[in-house]
C-alpha positions in Angstrom: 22.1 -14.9 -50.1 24.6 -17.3 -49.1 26.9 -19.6 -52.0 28.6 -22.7 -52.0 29.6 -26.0 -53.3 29.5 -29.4 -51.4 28.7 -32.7 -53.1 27.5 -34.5 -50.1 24.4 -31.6 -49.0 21.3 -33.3 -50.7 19.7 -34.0 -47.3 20.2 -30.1 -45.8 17.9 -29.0 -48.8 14.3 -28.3 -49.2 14.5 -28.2 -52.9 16.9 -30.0 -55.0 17.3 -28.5 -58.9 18.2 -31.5 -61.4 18.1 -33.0 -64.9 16.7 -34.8 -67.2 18.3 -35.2 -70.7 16.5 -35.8 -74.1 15.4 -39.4 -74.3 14.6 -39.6 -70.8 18.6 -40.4 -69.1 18.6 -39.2 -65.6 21.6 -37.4 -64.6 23.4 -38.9 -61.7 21.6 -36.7 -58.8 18.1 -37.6 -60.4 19.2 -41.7 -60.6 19.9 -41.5 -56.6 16.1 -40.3 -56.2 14.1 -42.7 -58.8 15.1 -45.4 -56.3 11.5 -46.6 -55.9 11.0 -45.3 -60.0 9.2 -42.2 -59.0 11.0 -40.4 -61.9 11.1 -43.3 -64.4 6.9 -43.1 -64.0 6.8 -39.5 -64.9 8.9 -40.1 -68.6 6.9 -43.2 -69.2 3.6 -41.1 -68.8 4.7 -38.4 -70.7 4.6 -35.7 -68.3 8.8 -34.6 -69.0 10.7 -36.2 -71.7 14.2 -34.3 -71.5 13.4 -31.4 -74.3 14.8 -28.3 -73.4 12.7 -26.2 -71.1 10.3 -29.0 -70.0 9.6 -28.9 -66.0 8.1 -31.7 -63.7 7.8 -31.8 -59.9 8.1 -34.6 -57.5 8.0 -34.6 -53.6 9.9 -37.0 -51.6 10.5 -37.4 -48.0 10.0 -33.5 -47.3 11.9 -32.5 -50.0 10.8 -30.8 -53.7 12.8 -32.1 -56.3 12.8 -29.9 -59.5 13.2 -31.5 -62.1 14.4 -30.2 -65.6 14.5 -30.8 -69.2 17.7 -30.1 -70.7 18.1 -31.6 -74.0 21.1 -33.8 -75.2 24.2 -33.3 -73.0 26.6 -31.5 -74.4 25.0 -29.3 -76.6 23.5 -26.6 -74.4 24.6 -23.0 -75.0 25.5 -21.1 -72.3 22.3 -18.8 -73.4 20.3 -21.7 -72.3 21.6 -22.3 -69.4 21.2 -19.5 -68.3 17.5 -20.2 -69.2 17.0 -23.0 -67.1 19.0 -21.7 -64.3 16.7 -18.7 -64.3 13.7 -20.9 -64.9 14.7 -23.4 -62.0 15.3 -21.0 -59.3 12.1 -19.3 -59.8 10.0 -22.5 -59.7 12.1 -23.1 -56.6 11.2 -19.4 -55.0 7.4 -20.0 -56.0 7.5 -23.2 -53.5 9.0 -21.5 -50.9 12.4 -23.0 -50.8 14.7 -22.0 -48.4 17.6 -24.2 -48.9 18.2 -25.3 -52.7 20.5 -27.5 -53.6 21.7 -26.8 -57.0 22.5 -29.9 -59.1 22.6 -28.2 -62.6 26.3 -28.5 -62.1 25.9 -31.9 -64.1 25.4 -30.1 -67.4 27.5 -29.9 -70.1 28.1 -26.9 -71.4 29.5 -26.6 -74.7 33.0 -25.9 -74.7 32.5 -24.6 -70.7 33.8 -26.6 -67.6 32.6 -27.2 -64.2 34.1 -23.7 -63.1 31.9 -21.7 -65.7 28.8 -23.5 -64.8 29.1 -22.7 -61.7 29.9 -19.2 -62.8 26.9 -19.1 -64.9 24.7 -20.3 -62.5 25.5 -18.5 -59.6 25.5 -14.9 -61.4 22.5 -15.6 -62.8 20.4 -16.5 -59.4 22.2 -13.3 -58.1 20.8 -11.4 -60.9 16.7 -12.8 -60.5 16.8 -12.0 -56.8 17.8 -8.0 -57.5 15.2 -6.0 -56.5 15.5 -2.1 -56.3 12.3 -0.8 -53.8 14.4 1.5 -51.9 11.8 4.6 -52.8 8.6 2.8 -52.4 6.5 2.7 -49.9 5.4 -1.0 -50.0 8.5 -3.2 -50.2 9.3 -6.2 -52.3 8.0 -9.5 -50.4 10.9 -10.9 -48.8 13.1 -13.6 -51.0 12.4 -16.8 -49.0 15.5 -18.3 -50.7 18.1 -17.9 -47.9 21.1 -20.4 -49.4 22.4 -22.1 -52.8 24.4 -25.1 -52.7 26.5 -26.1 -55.8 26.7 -30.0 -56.0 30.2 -30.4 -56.2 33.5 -29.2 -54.5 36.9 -28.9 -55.8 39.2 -26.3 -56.0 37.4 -25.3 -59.4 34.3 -25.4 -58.1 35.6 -23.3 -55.1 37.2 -20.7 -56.9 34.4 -20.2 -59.1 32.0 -19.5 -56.3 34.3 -16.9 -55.0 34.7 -15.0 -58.3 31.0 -15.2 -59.1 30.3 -14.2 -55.5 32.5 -10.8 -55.6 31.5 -10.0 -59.4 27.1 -10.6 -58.4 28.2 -7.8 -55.4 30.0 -6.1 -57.6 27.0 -5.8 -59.9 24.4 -5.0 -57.1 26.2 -2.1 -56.1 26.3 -1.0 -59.9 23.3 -1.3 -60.3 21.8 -0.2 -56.9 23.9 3.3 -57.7 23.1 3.6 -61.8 19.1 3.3 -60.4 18.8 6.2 -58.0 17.2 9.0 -58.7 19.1 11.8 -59.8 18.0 13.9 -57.3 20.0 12.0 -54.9 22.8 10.3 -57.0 24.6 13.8 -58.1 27.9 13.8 -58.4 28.6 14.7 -54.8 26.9 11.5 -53.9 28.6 9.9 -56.7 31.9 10.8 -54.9 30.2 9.8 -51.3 29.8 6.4 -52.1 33.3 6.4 -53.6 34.7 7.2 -49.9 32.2 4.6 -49.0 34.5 1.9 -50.2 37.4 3.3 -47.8 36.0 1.3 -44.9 35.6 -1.8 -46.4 39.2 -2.5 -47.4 43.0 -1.2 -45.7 43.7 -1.7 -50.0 42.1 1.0 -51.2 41.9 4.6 -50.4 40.2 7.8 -52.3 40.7 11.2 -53.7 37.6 13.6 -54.2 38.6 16.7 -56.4 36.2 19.4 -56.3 35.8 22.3 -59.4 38.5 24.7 -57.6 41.2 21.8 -57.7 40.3 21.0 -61.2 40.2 24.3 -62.2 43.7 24.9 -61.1 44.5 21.6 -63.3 43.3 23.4 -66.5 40.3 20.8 -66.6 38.5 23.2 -68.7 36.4 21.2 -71.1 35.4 18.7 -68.0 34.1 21.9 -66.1 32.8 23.6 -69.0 29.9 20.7 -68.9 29.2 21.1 -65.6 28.6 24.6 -66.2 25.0 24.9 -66.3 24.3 22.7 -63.0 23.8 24.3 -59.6 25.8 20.9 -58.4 29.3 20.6 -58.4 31.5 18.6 -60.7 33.5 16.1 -58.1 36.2 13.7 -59.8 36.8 10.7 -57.4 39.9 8.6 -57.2 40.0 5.0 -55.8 43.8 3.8 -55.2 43.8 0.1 -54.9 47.2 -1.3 -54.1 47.9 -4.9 -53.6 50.4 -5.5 -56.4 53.7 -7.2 -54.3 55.7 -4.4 -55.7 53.8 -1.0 -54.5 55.6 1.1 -57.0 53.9 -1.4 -60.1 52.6 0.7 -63.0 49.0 0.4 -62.3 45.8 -0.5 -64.6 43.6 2.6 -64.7 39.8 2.3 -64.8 37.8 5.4 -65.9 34.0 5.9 -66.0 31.4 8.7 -67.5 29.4 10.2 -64.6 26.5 12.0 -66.2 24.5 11.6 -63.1 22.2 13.3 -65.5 22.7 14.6 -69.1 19.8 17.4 -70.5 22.2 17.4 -73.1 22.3 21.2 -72.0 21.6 23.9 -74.8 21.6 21.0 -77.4 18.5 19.7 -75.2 17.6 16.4 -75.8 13.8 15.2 -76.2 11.1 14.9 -73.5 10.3 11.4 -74.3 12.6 8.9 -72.0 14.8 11.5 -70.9 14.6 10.0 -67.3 16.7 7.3 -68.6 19.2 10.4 -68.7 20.0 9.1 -64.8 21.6 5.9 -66.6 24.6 8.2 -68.4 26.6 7.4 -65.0 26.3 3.9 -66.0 30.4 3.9 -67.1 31.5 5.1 -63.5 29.2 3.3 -61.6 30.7 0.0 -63.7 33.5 1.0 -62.2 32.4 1.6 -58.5 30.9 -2.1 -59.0 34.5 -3.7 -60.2 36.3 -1.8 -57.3 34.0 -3.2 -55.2 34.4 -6.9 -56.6 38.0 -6.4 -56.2 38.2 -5.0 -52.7 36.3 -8.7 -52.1 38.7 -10.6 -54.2 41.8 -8.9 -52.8 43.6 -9.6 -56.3 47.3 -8.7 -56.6 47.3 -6.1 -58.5 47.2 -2.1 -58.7 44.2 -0.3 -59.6 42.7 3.2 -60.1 38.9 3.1 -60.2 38.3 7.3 -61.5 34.9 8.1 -61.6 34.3 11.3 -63.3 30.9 13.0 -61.6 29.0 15.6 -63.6 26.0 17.1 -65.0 25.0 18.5 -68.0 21.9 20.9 -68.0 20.6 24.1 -70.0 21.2 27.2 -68.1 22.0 30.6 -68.4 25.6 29.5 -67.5 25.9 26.7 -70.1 28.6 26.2 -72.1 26.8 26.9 -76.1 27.3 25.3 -79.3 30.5 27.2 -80.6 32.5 27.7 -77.7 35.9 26.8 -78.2 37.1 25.3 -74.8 41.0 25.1 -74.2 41.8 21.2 -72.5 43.8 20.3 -70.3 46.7 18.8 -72.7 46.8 21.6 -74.6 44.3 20.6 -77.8 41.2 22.9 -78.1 38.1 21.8 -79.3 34.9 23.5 -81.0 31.8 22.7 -79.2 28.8 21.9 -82.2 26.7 20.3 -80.1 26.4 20.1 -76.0 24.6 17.1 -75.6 27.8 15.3 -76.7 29.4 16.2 -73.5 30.6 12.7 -72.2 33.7 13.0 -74.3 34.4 16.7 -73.0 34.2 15.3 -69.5 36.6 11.9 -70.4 39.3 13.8 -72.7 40.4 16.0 -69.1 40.2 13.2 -67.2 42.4 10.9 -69.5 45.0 13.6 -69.4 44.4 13.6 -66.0 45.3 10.0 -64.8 48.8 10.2 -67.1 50.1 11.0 -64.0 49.5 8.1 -62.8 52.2 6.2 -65.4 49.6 3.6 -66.0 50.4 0.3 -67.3 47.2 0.5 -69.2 44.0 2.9 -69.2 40.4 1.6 -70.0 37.4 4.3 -70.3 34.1 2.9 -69.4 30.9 5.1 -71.3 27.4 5.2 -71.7 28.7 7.7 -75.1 27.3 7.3 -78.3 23.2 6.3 -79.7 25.4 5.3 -82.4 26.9 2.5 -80.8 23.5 1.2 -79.9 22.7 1.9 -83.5 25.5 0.0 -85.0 25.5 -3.3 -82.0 22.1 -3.2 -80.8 22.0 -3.8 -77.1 23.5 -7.0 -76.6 27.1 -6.2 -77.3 29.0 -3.2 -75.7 31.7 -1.5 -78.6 35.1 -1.8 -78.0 37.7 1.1 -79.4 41.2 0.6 -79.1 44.4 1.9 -79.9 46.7 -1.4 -78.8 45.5 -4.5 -80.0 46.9 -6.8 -77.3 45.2 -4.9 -74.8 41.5 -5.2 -77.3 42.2 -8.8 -77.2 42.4 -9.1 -73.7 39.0 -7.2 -73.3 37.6 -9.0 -76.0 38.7 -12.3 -74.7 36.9 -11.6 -71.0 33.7 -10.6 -72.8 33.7 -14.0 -74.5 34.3 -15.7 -71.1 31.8 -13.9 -68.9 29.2 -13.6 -71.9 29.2 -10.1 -70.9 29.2 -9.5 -75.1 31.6 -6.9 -76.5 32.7 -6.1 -80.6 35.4 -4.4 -81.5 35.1 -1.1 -83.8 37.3 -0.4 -86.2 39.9 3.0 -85.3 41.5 4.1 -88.3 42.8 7.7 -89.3 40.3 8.8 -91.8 38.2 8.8 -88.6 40.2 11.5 -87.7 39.4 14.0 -90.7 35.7 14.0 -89.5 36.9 16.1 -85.9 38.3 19.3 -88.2 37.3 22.4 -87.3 37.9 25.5 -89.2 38.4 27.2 -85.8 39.9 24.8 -83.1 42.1 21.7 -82.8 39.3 19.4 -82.9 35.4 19.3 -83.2 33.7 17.6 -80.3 31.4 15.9 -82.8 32.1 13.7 -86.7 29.0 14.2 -88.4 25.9 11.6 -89.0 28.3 8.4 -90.0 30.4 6.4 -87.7 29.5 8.3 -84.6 30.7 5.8 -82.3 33.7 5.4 -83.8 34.9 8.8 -84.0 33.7 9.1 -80.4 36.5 7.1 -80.1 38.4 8.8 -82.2 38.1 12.6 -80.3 39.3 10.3 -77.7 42.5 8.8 -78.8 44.0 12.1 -78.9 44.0 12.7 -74.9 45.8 9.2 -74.7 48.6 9.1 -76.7 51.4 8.4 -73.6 49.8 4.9 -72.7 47.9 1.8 -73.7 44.1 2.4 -74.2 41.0 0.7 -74.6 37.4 2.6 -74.9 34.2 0.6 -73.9 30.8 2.6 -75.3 28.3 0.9 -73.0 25.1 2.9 -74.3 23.2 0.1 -75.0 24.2 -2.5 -72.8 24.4 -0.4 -69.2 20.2 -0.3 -69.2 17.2 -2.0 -70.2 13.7 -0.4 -71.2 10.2 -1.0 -71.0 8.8 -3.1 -68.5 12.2 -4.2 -67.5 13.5 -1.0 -67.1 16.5 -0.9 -64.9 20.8 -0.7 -64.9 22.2 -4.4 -66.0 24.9 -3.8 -63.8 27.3 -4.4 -67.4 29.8 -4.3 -68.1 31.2 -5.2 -64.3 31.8 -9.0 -65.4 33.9 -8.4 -68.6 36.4 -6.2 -66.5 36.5 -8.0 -63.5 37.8 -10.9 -65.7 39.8 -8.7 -67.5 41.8 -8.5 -64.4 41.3 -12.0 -63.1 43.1 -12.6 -66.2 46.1 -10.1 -65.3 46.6 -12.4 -62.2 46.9 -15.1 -64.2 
């Protein structure tokens, strides 16, 4: 699909997408086509009145015009425009449009400008035309939507294109991974599509360590899940260096990839466990935002890790009581082996000290409890440094890509005793997100951290089953933001 703004494309479009507000006012774009009082016909007979969510069609010298209800100006939510966006450009795909221009630029969003409109607008088209058919035998029908015009053009309008361009790429590619099968997308391929990335930008070049290499690291508790799978643990590293000054303290990115989690001895239920494929959701967030950056070519330094696994019963398997030595130093009791993601993380945040970042942010499908405690709407956000939570925080209120912050405090820590080892790998029943979190924050106590538990935000169920590509917005702002 092809994006852009230009105030002066109304005649190169099949379809144009405009507004009508409560009452009946025309926006400027519908005014220059009620010339002969087409549209001025349809409010006086009733057929759209401006409400929110009303829809009326008109044709007009070979062209559709769309035309939208969209309440008073000024007091739509960016919820609902997202809404009617969605609603707009699927009226426009049922007629066949090939070329839409896209005049929903002339709504007021509250507290939003023309840039996040356009933002809005253009991530959420991206996101209706995502199909994933690449194991079925009958394909998707073709999208006959080919290009989306923004009406209007300034450096705003511009820039936002560009960002929302590289972020709706950097999604497809998160989501396109998170959805294989895991019969295909095991950590090897994990680390495949990692190299992948190599030939699409000089910026960026990767790593893969294997078990041998990380078992000369002392990546014990990271190995010790993998255990039980007849495919290899592989821990891939994406330098991205663009920063003026090379030797710049980079911001590390690390995700959770589970390609699939059994939850090994501690074997998880029959029912859904498919959705097991999802619990790479965290590293293949941060495949997407490597890719969105190697497309924005942002001036900074990143590490995109993504830490490839599986966890599966076996006669092999790590067990309930083992007491597994880390890689800093801290052992920890295993209770229960289906809470492996933090086994795999704690190694790999040792790991990436090395890198002297200037700050490190896990990404992880970790906790039910998280889902429990924020539904599936917001992702939770752990933090030891609170300007660095803010930062997060703030992008997730930009991009809408939702995030709450949990609290971290030490009587967390008191639930992670163990009569036998340093730490348990599990708190107990209460707060299990938190002191997630928690058995966490001791593997990153030489740098600035920031947890994101994405367990009920990375997928949807149901009918609409399939990765949401989240968090891939909120941290792709997140260092937008370091730019500026």
């Amino acid at each position: 699909m092809k994006y852009s703004a230009n105030p002066t494309a109304l005649s190169r479009a099949d379809t144009i997408l405009s507004v009508i507000f409560d009452g009946g006012e025309l926006s400027a774009t519908a005014q220059q086509f009620d010339h002969a009082g087409e549209i001025t016909a349809l409010i006086k007979c009733g057929e759209i009145s401006g409400k929110f969510g009303e829809i009326a069609f008109l044709r007009q010298n070979n062209q559709r015009l769309v035309l939208l209800g969209a309440g008073k100006q000024g007091e739509m939510s960016e919820r609902q425009f997202k809404q009617l966006t969605q609603k707009a450009i699927q009226r426009a795909k049922e007629s066949q449009a090939k070329i839409v221009v896209n005049a929903l630029t002339e709504v007021n969003i509250k507290e939003r400008d023309l840039y996040w409109n356009i933002r809005f607008g253009l991530e959420t088209i991206a996101a209706d035309a995502y199909v994933f058919d690449q194991f079925k035998s009958q394909k998707a029908d073709a999208n006959p939507l080919q290009e989306v015009i923004f009406h209007a053009q300034d450096a705003q309008a511009e820039r936002a294109v560009q960002h929302a361009s590289a972020i709706a790429l950097g999604v497809k590619f998160a989501k396109d991974v998170a959805n294989c099968p895991p019969n295909i997308c095991t950590p090897a391929y994990l680390s495949e599509q990692a190299k992948s990335l190599e030939k699409r930008t000089a910026l960026l070049t990767t790593t893969v360590l294997g078990e041998k290499e990380m078992a000369e690291l002392g990546m014990n508790a990271y190995l010790a899940v993998s255990r039980g799978s007849q495919n290899e643990a592989k821990l891939s590293i994406l330098e991205y260096k663009n920063y003026p000054n090379p030797n710049a303290k980079p911001i590390v990115l690390v995700g959770k990839g589970l390609t699939f989690d059994a939850g090994g001895i501690s074997l998880k239920p029959a029912a859904e466990m498919d959705e097991m494929k999802y619990d790479m959701c965290g590293a293949a967030t941060v495949y997407g935002v490597m890719n969105a950056l190697a497309e924005l070519e942002l001036p900074l330094n990143v590490i995109g890790v993504l830490a490839g696994c599986e966890n599966l019963p076996d006669g092999n398997a790590y067990r309930p009581g083992d007491i597994l030595d880390t890689m800093n130093g801290l052992t920890v009791e295993v209770l229960n082996t289906d809470a492996e993601g933090r086994l795999v993380l704690c190694d790999t945040l040792t790991y990436v000290e090395r890198f002297e970042p200037e700050c490190v942010i896990d990404v992880a499908t970790l906790t039910g409890a998280c889902v429990v405690a924020l539904g599936q709407h917001n992702s939770g956000l752990v933090s030891t440094d609170d300007e660095l939570a803010e930062a997060l925080f703030n992008a997730s209120v930009e991009t809408q890509d939702k995030a709450w912050r949990l609290p971290l405090s030490e009587e967390y820590q008191e639930q992670l005793k163990s009569n036998f080892a340093d730490l348990a790998n599990i708190g107990g029943r209460w707060g299990g997100a938190i002191t997630a979190g928690a058995f966490l924050a001791n593997f990153t106590k030489k740098y600035r951290w920031a947890h994101l538990d994405i367990a009920g935000t990375a997928w949807l169920q149901g009918v609409n089953k399939g990765a949401t590509g989240r968090p891939v917005g909120l941290l792709t702002q997140f260092l937008i933001n370091q730019v500026k």
